[in-house]
C-alpha positions as CSV (number, residue, x, y, z in Angstrom):
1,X,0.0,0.0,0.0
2,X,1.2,3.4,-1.3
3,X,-1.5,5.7,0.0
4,X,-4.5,6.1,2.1
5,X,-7.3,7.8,1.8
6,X,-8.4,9.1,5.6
7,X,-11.1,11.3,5.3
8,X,-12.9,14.0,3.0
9,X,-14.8,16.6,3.3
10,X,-17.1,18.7,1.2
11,X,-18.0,22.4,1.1
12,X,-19.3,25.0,-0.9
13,X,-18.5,28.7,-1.0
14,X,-21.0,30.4,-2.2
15,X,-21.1,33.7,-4.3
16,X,-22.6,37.1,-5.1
17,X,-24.5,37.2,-8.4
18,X,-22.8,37.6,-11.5
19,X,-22.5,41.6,-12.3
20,X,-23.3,40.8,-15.7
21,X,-26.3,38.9,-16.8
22,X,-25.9,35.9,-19.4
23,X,-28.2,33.5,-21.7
24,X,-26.9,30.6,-23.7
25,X,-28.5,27.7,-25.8
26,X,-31.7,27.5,-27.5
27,X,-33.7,28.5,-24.9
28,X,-31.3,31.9,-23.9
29,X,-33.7,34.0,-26.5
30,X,-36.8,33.6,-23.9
31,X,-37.7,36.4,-21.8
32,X,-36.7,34.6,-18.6
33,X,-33.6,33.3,-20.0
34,X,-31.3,36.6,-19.2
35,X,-30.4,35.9,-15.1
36,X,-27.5,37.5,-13.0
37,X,-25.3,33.7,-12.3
38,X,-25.1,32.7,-9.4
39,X,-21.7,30.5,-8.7
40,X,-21.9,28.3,-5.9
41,X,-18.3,26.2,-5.8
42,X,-18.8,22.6,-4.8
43,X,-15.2,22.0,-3.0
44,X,-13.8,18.9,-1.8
45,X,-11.2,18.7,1.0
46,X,-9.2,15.2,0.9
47,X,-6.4,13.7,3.2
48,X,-4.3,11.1,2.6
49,X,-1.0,9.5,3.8
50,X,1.3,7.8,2.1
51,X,3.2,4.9,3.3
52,X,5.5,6.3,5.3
53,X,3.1,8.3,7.1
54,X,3.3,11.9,6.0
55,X,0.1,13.2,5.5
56,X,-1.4,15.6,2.6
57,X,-4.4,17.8,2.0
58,X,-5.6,17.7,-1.5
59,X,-8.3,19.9,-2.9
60,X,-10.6,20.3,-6.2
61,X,-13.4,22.6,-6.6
62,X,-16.3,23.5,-9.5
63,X,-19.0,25.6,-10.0
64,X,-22.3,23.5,-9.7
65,X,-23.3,24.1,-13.0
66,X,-26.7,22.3,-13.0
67,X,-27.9,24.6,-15.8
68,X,-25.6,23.0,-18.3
69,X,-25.1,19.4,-16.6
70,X,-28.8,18.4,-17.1
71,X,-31.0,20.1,-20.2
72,X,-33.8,17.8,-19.3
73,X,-37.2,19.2,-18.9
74,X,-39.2,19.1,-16.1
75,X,-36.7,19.0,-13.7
76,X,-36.8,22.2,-11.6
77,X,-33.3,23.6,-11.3
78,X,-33.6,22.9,-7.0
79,X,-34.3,19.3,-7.7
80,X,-30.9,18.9,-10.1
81,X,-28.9,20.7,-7.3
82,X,-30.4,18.4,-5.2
83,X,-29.7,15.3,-7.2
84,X,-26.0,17.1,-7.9
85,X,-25.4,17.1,-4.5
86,X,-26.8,13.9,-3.3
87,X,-24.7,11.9,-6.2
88,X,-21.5,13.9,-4.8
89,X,-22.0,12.3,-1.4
90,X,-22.7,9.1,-2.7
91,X,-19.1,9.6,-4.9
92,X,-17.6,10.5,-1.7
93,X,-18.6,6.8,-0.2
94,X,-17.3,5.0,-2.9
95,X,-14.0,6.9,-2.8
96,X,-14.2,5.9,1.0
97,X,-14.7,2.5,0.2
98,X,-11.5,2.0,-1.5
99,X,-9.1,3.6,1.4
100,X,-6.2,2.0,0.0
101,X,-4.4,2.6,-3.3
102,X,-0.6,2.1,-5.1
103,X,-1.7,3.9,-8.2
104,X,-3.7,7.0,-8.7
105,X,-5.0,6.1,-12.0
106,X,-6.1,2.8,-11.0
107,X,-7.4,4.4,-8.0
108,X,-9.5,6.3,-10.4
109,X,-10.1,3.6,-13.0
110,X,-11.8,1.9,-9.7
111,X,-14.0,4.1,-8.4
112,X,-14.8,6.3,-11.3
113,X,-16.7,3.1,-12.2
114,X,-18.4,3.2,-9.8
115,X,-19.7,6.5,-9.8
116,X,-21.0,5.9,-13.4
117,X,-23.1,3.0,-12.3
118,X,-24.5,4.4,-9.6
119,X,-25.4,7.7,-11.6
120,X,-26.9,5.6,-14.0
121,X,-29.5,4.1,-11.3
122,X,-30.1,7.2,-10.4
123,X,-31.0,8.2,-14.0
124,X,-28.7,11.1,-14.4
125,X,-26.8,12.4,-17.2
126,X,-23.4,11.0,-17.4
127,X,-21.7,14.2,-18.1
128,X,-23.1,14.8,-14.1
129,X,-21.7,11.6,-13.0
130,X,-18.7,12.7,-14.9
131,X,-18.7,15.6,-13.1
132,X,-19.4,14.0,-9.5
133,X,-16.6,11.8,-10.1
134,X,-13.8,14.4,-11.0
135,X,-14.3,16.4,-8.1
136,X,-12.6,13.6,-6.0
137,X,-10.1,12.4,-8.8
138,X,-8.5,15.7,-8.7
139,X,-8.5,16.0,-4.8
140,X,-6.5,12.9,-4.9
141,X,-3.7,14.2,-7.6
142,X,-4.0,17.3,-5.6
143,X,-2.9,15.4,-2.4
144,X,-0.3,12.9,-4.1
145,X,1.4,15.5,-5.9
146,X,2.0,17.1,-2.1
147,X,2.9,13.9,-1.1
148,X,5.9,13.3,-3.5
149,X,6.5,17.5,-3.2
150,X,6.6,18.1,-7.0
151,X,3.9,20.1,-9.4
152,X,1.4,17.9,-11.3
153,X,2.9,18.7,-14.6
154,X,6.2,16.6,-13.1
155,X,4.3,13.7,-11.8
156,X,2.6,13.5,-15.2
157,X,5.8,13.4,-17.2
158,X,7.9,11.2,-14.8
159,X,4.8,8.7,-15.1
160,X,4.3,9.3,-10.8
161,X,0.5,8.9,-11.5
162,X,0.3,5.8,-12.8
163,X,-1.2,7.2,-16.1
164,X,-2.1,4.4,-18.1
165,X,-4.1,5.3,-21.1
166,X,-4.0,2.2,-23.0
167,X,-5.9,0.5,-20.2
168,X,-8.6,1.9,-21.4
169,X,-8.1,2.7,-24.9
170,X,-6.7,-0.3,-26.2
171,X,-5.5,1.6,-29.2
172,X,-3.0,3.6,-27.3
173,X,-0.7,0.7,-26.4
174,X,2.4,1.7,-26.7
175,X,1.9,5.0,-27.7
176,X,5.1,7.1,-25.8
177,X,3.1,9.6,-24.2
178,X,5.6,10.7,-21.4
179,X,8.0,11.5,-24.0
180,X,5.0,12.9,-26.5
181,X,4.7,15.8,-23.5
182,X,6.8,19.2,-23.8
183,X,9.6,19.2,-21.2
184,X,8.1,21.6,-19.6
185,X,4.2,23.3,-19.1
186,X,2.9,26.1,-21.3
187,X,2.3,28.9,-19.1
188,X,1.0,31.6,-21.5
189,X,-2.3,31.4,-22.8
190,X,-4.8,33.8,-25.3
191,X,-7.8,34.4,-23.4
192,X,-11.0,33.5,-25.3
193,X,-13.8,35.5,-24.2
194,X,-17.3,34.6,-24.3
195,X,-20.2,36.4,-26.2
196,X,-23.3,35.5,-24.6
197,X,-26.2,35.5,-26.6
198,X,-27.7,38.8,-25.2
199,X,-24.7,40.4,-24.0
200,X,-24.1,43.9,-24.9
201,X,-21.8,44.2,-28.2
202,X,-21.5,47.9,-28.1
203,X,-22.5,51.2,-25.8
204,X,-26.1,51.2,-28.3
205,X,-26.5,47.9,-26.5
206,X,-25.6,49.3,-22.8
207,X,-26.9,53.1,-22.3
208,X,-25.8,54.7,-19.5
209,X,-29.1,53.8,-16.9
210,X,-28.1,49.9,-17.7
211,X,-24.5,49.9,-17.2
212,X,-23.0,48.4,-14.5
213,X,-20.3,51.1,-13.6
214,X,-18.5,48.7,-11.6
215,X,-14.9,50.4,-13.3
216,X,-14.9,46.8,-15.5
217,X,-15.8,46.6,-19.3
218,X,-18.9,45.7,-20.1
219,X,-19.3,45.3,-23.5
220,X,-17.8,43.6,-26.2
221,X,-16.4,46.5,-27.4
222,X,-14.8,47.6,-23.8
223,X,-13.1,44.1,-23.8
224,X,-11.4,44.5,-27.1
225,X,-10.4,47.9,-26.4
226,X,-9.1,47.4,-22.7
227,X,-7.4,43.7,-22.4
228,X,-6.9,43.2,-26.2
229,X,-9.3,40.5,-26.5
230,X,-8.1,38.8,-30.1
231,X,-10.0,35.1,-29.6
232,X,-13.5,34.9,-28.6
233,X,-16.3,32.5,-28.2
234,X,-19.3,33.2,-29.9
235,X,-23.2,31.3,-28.6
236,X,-25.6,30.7,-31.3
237,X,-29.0,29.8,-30.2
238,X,-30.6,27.4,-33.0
239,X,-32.3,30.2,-34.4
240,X,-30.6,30.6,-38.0
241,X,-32.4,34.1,-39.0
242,X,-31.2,35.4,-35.2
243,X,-27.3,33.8,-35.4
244,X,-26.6,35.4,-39.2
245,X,-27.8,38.8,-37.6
246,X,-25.8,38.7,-34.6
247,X,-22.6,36.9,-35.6
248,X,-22.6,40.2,-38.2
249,X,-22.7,42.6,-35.4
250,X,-20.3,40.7,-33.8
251,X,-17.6,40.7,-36.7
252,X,-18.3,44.5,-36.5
253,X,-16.8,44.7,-33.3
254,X,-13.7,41.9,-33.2
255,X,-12.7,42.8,-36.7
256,X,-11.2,45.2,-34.9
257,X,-9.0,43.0,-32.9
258,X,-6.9,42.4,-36.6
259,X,-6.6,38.8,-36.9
260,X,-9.3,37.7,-34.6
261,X,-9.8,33.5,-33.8
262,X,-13.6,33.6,-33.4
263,X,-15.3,29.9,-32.3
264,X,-19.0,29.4,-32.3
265,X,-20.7,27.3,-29.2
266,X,-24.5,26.2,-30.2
267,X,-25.0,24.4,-26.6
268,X,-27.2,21.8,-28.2
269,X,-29.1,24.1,-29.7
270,X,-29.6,22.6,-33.4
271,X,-31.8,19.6,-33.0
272,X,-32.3,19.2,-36.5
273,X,-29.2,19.1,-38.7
274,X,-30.6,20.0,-41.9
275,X,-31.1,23.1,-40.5
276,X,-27.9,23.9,-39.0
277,X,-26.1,22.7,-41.9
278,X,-28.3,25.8,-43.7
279,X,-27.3,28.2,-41.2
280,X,-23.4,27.0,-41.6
281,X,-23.8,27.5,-45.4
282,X,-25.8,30.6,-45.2
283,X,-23.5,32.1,-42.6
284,X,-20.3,31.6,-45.0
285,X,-22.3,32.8,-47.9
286,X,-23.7,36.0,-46.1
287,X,-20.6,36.7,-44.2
288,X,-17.5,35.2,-45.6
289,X,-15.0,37.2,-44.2
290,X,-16.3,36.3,-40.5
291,X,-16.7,32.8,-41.3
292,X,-13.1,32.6,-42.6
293,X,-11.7,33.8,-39.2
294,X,-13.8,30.7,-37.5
295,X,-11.7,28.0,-35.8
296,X,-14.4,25.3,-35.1
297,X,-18.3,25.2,-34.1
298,X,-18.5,23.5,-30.7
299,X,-21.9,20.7,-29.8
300,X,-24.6,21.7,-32.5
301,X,-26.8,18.8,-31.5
302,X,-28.5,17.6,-28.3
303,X,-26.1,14.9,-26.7
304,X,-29.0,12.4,-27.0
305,X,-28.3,13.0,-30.3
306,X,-24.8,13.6,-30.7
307,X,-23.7,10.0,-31.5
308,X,-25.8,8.9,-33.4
309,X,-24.1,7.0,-36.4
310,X,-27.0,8.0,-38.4
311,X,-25.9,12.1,-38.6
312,X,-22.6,10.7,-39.9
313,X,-23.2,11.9,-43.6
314,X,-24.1,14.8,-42.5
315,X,-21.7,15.7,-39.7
316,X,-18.9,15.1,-42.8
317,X,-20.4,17.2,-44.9
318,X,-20.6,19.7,-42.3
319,X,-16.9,19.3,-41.4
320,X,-15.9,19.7,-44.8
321,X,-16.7,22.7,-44.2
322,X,-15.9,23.7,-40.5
323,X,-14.6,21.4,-38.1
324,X,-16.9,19.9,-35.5
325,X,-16.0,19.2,-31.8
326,X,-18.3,17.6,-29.0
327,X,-19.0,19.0,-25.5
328,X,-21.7,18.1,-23.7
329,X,-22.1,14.5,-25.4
330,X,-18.7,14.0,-23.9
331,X,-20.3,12.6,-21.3
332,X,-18.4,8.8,-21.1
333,X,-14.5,7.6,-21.4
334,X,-15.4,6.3,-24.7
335,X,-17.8,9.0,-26.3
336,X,-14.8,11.0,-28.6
337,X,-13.5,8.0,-30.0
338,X,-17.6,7.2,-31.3
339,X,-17.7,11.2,-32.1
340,X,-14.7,10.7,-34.2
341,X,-15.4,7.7,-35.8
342,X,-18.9,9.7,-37.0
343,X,-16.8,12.8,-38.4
344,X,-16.2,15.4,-35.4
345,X,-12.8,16.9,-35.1
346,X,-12.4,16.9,-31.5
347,X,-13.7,17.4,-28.0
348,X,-13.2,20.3,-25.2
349,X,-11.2,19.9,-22.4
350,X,-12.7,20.8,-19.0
351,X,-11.5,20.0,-15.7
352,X,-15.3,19.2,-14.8
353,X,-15.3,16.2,-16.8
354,X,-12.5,15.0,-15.4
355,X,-8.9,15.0,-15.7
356,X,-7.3,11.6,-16.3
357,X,-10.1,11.8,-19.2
358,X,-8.4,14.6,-20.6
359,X,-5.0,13.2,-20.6
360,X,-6.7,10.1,-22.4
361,X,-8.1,12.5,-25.2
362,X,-5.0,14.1,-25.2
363,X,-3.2,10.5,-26.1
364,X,-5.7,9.8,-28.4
365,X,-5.2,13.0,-30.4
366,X,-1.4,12.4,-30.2
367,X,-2.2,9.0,-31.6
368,X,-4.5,9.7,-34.5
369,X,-2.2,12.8,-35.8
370,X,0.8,10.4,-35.3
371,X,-1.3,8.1,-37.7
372,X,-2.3,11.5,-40.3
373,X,-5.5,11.9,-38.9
374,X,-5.6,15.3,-37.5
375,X,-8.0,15.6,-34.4
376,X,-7.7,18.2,-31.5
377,X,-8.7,19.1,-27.8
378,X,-10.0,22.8,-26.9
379,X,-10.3,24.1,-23.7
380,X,-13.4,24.9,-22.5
381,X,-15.1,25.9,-19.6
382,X,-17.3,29.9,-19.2
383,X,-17.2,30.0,-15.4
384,X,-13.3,28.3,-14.0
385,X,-13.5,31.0,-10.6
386,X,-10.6,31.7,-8.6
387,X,-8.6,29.8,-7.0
388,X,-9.1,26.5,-6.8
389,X,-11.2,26.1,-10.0
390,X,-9.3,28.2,-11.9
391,X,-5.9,27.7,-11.4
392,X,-6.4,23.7,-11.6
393,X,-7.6,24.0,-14.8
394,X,-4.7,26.1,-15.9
395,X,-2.5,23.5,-14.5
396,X,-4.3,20.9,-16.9
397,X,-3.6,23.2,-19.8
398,X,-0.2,23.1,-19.1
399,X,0.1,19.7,-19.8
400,X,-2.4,19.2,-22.7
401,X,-0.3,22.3,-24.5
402,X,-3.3,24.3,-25.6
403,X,-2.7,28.1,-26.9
404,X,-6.4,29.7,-26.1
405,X,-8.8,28.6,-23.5
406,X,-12.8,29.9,-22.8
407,X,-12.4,31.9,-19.4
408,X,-15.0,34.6,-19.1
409,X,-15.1,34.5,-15.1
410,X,-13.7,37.6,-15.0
411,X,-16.9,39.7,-16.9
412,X,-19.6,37.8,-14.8
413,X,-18.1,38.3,-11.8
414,X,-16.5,41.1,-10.0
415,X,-12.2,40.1,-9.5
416,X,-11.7,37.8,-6.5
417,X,-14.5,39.4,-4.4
418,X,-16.3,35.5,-4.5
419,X,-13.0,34.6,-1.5
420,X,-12.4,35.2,1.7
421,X,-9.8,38.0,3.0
422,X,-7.1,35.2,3.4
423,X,-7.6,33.7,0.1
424,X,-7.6,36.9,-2.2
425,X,-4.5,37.8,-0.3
426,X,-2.5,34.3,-0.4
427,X,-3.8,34.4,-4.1
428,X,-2.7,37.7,-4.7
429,X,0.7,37.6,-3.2
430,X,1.7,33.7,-4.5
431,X,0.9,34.3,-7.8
432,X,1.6,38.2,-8.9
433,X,1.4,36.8,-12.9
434,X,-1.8,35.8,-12.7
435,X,-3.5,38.7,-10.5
436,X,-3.6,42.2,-9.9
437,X,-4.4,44.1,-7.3
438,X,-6.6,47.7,-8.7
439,X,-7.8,49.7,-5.6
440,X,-9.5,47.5,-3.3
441,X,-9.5,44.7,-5.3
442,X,-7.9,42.1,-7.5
443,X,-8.8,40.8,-10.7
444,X,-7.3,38.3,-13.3
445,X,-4.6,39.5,-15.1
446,X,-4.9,40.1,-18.8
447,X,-2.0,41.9,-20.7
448,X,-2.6,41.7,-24.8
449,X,-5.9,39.1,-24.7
450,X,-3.0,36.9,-22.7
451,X,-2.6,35.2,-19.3
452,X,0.6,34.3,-17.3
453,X,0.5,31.9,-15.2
454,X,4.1,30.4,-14.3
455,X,3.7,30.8,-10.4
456,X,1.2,27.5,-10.2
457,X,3.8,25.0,-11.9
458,X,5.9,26.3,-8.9
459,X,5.0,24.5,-5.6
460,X,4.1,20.7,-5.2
461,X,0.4,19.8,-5.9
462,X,-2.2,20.5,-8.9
463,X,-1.6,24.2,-9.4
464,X,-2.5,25.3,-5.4
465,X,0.3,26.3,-3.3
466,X,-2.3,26.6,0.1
467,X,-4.8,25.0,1.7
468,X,-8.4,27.1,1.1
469,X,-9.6,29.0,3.7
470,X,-12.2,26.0,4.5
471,X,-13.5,28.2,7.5
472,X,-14.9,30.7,5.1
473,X,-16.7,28.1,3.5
474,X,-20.1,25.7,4.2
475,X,-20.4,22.2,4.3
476,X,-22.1,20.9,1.0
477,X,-24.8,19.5,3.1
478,X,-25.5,22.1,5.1
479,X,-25.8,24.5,2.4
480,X,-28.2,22.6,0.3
481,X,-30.7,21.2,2.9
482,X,-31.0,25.1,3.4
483,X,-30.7,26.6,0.0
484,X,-32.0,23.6,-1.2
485,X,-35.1,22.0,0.4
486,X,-37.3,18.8,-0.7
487,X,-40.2,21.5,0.0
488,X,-39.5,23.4,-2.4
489,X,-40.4,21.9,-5.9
């Protein structure tokens, strides 16, 4: 036995609303559909010793993003909290159940497992079994890392982890993927920022009596001007007459960014793909020198959908044209190898679905461009909040080599005024690359549409140098039975 597992613990800080309002996905053009976020972060809290018996926290947190977990009507957003919450604890027992471990990964493998079957009786979505399940997996790395005093990025390339990705892609036998890996993590990333389907584009679309005043941009516009936004993520909404429109008025603004690297985000919107392939088409034919500047158009379809071998004619055709990457259907180990074999280009990266899972895609892209099939992972992910969220998912990107990643925390909410007095400050003064203080607060840093973020490859564990500020938090529990009652459906 290498490692123990002797307790965890799960909180959940919870936030002011956004400052900016947001809409997404087919539904985001309803009247209702423009809401102030709210961001509560589900965090987990893990101890374990190694054999020796030197103890380590570990830590992972994420927004609980119920809203984009599980589209399924009828279920009121309090009951999927609920659910979230409840299939969380039950993830916590089976990661209890196992105590004992030599590998991570096969730690993982285990109870990851698990967590699928028993969010499966449940009858949830696998993306929030998915989700349940990487909350622990990364509070393990997290306290491993600790353990053996080195950055995640090192225990990844010096094969500490146990990573075996041909265990369950066969395909990958092998493959060198240690070597495959730079010899050290990218640090420096373009910030891709978010265009919510109602946001405001210019000052026409924010007159003085709505704005915010809050000393941040707030429109599209502001962004460009005042971080030099040059990559941005663009929501459709399934409505083709709507999307033409607005992706026009959006090219009016980021054209002048000069070489802008513009991505467009459906969130399941298209359920029919007859008529999203006429809105691709139309779109380059009305608009041809915004569609040029488009990288890749990210989950069209409904994931029930998604994989589907039948939508593989068209899903080629389609890719012919743009490439096509899956995000919500990437709900199972095994669901971008089916996308592929169906036509789609590649998947998104997010912490949320876990990160062995990402190391696997990663492989698998290494593989099929080693065999002269080009595929690719982007990074996704709107709402990664400071710190733990955010700057474990940087520390992913650091291994999986990406150049532009979604992270559009910093319009929706105001700096790191979500933490407590001792996080902001640790934050602040650990990593001066990736804040900054302005007056009385501190906000992400972006210099030239870029982030630098060098300080989190610095100390031992999965880009956190402290323990949170648990104190300042609730117990998951606790929180919900209150914020979340069984009355109130």
């Amino acid at each position: 036995m290498a490692f123990r597992i002797d307790r965890i613990e799960l909180y959940v800080r919870e936030t002011p609303p956004g400052r900016m309002a947001f809409a997404l996905g087919k539904d985001g053009l309803s009247a209702d559909a423009k809401r102030r976020l709210l961001n509560p972060l589900a965090h987990v809290r893990m101890i374990v010793r190694d054999g020796k018996g030197n103890e380590a926290f570990g830590c992972a947190g994420d927004r609980l993003s119920v809203r984009w977990l599980d589209k399924r009507p009828g279920r009121s957003h309090t009951r999927k909290r609920r659910e979230l919450v409840s299939l969380i604890e039950q993830a916590r027992d089976v990661w209890l159940a196992h105590p004992e471990f030599d590998s991570p990964f096969d730690q993982w493998r285990t109870c990851h497992q698990q967590i699928m079957k028993a969010g499966d009786a449940a009858d949830q979505e696998g993306l929030t079994s998915s989700f349940a399940s990487a909350l622990f997996e990364r509070g393990m790395v997290d306290a491993v890392c600790r353990l053996a005093g080195n950055p995640v990025f090192l225990m990844v390339k010096t094969g500490q982890l146990g990573f075996q990705p041909a265990a369950v892609h066969p395909e990958l036998k092998g493959l060198p993927f240690e070597k495959l890996l730079p010899q050290i993590p990218a640090t420096r990333f373009a910030i891709r920022h978010t265009v919510g389907l109602l946001d405001p584009l210019t000052t026409d679309d924010q007159p003085k009596d709505k704005r915010v005043n809050d000393g941040l941009p707030e429109t599209l516009a502001e962004y460009v001007r005042t971080d030099g936004i040059r990559c941005f993520k663009v929501k459709v909404s399934g409505n083709p007459d709507f999307d033409v429109q607005r992706l026009s008025r959006v090219w009016d603004v980021v054209a002048q960014a000069g070489q802008p690297l513009i991505t467009l985000d459906a969130n399941e919107a298209y359920s029919d793909l007859t008529v999203f392939e006429q809105f691709v088409r139309r779109f380059e034919r009305e608009n041809l020198g915004a569609f040029q500047h488009i990288a890749y158009i990210e989950q069209p379809l409904p994931r029930r959908l998604t994989l589907d071998a039948k939508t593989e004619k068209a899903i080629r055709s389609i890719s012919e044209i743009k490439p096509l990457i899956i995000d919500e259907a990437d709900g199972r180990l095994d669901s971008w190898p089916r996308a592929k074999r169906i036509g789609y280009a590649g998947t998104s990266h997010k912490n949320c679905k876990g990160f062995f899972k990402s190391l696997m895609n990663h492989a698998l892209a290494m593989h099929w461009s080693l065999e002269g099939d080009e595929s690719f992972i982007s990074a996704e992910d709107l709402q990664n909040l400071p710190v733990v969220p955010l700057q474990q998912d940087f520390a992913t990107l650091g291994i999986l080599g990406v150049e532009h990643c979604e992270r559009n925390g910093h319009h929706y909410n105001y700096g790191l005024s979500l933490l407590s007095e001792a996080d902001k400050s640790r934050a602040v003064r650990q990593h001066p690359d990736l804040y900054v203080q302005r007056e009385d607060e501190s906000f992400l840093r972006i210099e030239d549409g870029m982030v630098e973020c060098s300080s989190i490859h610095l100390g031992p564990g999965f880009g956190v140098l402290d323990e949170p500020d648990w104190a300042s938090m609730r117990p998951l529990r606790e929180w919900c039975n209150e914020r979340h009652p069984a009355t109130s459906d």
